[in-house]
C-alpha positions as CSV (number, residue, x, y, z in Angstrom):
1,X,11.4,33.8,33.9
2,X,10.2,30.3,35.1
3,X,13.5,28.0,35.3
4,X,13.7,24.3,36.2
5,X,14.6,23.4,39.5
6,X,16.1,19.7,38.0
7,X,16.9,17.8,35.3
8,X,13.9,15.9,33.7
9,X,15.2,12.3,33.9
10,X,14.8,10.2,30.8
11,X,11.7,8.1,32.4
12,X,10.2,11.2,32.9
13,X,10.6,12.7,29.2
14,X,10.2,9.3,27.8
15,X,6.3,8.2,29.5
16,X,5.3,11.9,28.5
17,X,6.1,11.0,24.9
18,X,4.9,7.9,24.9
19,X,1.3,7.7,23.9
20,X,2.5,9.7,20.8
21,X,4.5,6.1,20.1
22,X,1.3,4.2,19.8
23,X,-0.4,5.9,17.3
24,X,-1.6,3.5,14.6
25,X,-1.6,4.3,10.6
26,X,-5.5,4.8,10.2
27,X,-7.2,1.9,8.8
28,X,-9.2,1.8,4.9
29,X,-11.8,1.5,3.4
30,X,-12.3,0.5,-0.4
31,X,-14.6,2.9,-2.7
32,X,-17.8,1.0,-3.8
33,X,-17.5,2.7,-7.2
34,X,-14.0,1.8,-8.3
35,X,-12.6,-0.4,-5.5
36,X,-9.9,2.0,-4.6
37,X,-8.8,1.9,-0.6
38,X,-9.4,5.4,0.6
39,X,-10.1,6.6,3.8
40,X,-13.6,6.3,5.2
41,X,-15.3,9.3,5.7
42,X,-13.9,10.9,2.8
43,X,-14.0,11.7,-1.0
44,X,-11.8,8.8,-2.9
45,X,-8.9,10.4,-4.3
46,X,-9.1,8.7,-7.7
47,X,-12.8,8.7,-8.6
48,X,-14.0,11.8,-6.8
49,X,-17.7,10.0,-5.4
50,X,-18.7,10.5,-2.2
51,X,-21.6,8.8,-0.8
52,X,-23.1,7.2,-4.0
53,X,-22.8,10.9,-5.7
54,X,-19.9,12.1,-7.6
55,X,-18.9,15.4,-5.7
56,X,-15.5,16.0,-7.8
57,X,-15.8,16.2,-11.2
58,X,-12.3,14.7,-13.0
């Protein structure tokens, strides 16, 4: 079984986790058809349209 020779030193551990740190809250879009913010790409949560068609049915 593989063991570690030394301790990993804070630096270290720290600039491993650090792109994780500057992650950014995804940004959003409004819905044209009921001027919700969703996120782009996606279905809008409270009117269901997607695209100009409405793909959920409430």
């Amino acid at each position: 079984m593989a063991v570690p020779k030394r301790k990993t030193s804070k630096a270290k551990r720290d600039s491993r986790r650090a792109p994780n740190m500057r992650m950014s809250v995804p940004a959003l879009s409004t819905c044209p058809h009921c001027h919700n913010p969703k996120l782009p790409h996606r279905v809008c949560p409270v009117c269901g349209w997607y695209d100009g068609k409405q793909v959920i049915e409430d």
